[in-house]
C-alpha positions in Angstrom: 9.2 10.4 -21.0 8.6 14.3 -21.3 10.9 17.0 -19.8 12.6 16.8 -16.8 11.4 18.5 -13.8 13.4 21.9 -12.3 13.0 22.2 -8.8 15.7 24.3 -6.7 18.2 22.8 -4.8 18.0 19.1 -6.4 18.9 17.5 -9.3 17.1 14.8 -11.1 19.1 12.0 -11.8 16.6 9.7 -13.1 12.5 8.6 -13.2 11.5 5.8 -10.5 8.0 5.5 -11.3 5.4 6.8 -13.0 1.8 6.3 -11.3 -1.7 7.2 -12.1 -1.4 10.8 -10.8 2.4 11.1 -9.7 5.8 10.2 -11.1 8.7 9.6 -8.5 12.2 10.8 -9.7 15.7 10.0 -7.8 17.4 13.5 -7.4 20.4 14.1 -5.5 20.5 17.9 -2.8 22.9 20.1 -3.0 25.8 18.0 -0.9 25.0 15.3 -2.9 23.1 13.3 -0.8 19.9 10.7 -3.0 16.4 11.7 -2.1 13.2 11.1 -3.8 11.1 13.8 -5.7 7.4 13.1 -5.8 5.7 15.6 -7.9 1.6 15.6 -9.0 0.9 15.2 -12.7 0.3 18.7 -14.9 -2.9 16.9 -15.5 -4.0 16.5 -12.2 -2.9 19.3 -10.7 -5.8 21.3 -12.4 -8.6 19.7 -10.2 -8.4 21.4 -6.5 -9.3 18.8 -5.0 -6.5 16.6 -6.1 -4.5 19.3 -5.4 -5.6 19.5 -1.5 -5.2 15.6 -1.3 -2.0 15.9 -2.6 -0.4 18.0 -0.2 -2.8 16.7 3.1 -1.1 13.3 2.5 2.8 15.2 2.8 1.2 16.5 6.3 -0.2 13.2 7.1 3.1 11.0 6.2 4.8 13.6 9.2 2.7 12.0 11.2 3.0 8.5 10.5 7.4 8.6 10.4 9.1 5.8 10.6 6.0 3.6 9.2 6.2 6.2 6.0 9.7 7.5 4.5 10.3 10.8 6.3 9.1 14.2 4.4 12.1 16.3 3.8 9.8 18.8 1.9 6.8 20.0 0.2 5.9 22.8 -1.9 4.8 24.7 -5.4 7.8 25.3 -7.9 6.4 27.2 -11.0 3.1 25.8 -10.8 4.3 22.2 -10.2 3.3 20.4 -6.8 6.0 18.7 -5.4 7.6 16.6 -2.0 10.9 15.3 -1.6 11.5 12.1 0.5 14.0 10.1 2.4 15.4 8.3 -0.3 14.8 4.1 0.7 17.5 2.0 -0.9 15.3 -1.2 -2.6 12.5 -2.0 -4.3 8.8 -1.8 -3.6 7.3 -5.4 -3.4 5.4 -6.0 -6.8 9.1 -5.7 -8.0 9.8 -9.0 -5.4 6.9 -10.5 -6.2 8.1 -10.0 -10.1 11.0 -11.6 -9.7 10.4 -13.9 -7.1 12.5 -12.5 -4.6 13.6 -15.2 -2.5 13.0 -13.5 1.0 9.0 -14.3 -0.5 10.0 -18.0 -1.2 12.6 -19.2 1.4 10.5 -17.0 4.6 7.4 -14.7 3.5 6.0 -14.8 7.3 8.9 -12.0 9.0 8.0 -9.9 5.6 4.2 -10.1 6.1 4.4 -9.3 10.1 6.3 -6.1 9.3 3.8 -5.3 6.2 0.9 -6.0 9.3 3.0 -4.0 12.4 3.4 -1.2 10.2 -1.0 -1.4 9.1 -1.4 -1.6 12.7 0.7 1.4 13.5 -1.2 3.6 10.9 -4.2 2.9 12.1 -3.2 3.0 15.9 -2.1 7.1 14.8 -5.8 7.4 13.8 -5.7 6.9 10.2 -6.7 4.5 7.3 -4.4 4.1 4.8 -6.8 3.2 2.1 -4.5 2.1 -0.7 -2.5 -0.9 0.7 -1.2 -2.9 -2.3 2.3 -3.9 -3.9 2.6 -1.0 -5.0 2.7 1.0 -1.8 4.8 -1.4 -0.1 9.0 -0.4 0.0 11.4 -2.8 0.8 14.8 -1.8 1.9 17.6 -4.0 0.0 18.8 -6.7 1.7 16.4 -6.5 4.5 12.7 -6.7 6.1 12.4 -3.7 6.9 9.3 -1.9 4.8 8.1 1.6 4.7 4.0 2.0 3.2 4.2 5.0 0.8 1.6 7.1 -1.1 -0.7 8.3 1.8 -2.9 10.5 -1.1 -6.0 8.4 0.0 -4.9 7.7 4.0 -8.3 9.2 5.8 -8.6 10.0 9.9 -10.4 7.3 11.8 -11.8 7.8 15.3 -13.1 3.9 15.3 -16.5 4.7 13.7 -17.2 4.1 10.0 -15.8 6.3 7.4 -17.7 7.5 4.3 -15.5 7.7 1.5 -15.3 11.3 -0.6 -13.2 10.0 -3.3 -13.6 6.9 -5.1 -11.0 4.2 -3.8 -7.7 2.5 -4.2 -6.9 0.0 -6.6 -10.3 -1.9 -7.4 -8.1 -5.7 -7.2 -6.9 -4.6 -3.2 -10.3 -2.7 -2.4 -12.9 -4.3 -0.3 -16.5 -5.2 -1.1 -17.9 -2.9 1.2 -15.5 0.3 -0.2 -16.8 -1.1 -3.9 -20.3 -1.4 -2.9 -21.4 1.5 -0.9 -18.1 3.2 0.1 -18.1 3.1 3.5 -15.1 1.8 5.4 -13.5 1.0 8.6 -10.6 -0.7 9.6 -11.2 -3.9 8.3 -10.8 -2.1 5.2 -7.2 -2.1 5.1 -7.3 -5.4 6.4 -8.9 -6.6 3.5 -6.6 -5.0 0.8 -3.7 -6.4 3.4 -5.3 -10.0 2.8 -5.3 -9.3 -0.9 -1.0 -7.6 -0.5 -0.6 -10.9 1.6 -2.2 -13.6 -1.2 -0.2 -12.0 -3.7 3.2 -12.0 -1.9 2.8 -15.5 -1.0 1.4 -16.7 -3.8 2.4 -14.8 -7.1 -1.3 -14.9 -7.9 -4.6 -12.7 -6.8 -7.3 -14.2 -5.0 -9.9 -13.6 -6.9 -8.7 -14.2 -10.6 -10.9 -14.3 -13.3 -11.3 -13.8 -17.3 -12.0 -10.5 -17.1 -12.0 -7.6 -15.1 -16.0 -7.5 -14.5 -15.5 -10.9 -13.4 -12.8 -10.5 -11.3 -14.5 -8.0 -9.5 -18.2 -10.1 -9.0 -15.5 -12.9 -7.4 -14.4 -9.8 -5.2 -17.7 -8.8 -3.8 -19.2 -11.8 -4.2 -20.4 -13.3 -0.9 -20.4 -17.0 -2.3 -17.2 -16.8 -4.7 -14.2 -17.4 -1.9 -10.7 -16.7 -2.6 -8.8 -19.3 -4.3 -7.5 -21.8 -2.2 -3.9 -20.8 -1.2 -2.6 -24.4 -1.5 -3.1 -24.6 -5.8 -0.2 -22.4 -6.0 1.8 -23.4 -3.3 2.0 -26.6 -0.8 4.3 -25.1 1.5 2.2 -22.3 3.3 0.9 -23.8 6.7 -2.8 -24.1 7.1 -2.3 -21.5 10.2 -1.1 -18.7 7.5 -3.8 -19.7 4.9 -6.4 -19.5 7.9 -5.2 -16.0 8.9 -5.2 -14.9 5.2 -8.3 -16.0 4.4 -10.3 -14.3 7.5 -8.8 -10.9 6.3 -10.3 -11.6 2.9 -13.6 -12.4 4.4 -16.4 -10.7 1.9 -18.1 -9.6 4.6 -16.8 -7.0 7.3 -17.8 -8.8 10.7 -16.3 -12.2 9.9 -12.6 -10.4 9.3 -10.1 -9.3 12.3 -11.8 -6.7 13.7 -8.7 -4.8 14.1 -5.3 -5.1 12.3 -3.3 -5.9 16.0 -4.8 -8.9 16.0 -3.8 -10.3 12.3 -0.1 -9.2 14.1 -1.1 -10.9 17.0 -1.8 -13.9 15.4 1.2 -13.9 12.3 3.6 -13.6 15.4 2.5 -16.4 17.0 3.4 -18.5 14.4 6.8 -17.7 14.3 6.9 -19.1 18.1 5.3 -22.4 16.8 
């Protein structure tokens, strides 16, 4: 697991998670209180520009609180980039979609219209997330409340298209159009939202295949739809398969064309 990072005024208790270009560590401050240590790979930290995403998306997350676990710091410790967060007492949701949490069997629709209000509030602050998946998805224990994480790809959005500078997210979450010719909007995040949603409800992504290279023709694909939501489970309404499928519409104009409206729509099925 490699030595332990030294950074003043915490102390690591343990790693959380180690991702492609970060590892998250629980460390407790000086009075003892649980926070979370972010820090950017050795590795990584080489390439500048890595460097400047890393600490744009520490100035971007101050801007997005409470949709985002509040910054309480970020810096450079002996050559080691770092941020320190509000520690969030749960589990992110690949971990409930591992083990089945039951607040994804008994009731996934109050789970989902958080994951969506809090898409919708990002994007309302003038932002794209960019990176919506499991992953990036916290879920307080015992609760439905969620907080999005890792803002490292979040861009500003204005309502005109987006050309991406940096290749994007998770190639299962990313749309066709960020594949293809990376150039987004927000039906972007809508897509990878549809793809977050599928999964949660489902245990299963929509466009599973044999191999990767065929998972991702069925992605961009216009004539290879999602799998129907109903092989894996019978008791999602046709209403929340409808609303899932339009977000993972291949092509742009025949999604939501904004992420209020998926709420719009998810809420009015809890009035049904």
């Amino acid at each position: 697991m490699g030595e332990l990072p030294s950074i003043p005024h915490y102390d690591v208790v343990r790693e959380l998670h180690r991702g492609g270009m970060t590892i998250l560590y629980l460390v407790r401050d000086d009075q003892g209180y649980p926070a979370v240590l972010r820090i950017l790979r050795p590795e990584f930290a080489r390439d500048s520009r890595i460097r400047r995403r890393f600490t744009r998306a520490a100035q971007i997350m101050e801007e997005l609180v409470p949709h985002v676990p509040q910054l309480i710091e970020c810096g450079r410790h002996k050559g080691l980039y770092y941020m320190v967060l509000h520690y969030i007492p749960g589990g992110n949701l690949r971990e409930l979609i591992l083990h089945r949490d039951r607040r994804l069997i008994a009731s996934p629709l109050p789970l989902l219209i958080r994951i969506a209000e809090a898409i919708a509030a990002i994007h309302a602050r003038g932002y794209l997330h960019m990176d919506i998946k499991p992953e990036n998805v916290l879920v307080v224990k015992d609760s439905l409340d969620i907080f999005i994480i890792d803002c490292d790809l979040a861009v500003q959005y204005s309502g005109a298209p987006v050309k991406l500078g940096v290749k994007p997210g998770t190639p299962a979450y990313v749309a066709p159009e960020a594949l293809s010719v990376g150039v987004v909007d927000e039906r972007s995040d809508i897509f990878s939202f549809g793809v977050t949603a599928y999964e949660a409800l489902t245990f299963h992504k929509p466009f599973e295949a044999e191999s990767v290279e065929e998972m991702r023709r069925r992605q961009v694909s216009p004539d290879q739809p999602p799998t129907p939501i109903g092989r894996y489970r019978q008791d999602v309404s046709r209403d929340l398969e409808r609303i899932i499928l339009k977000c993972l519409a291949k092509a742009p104009d025949q999604r939501y064309p904004s992420m209020a409206l998926v709420v719009r729509d998810m809420r009015s099925l809890i009035r049904q």
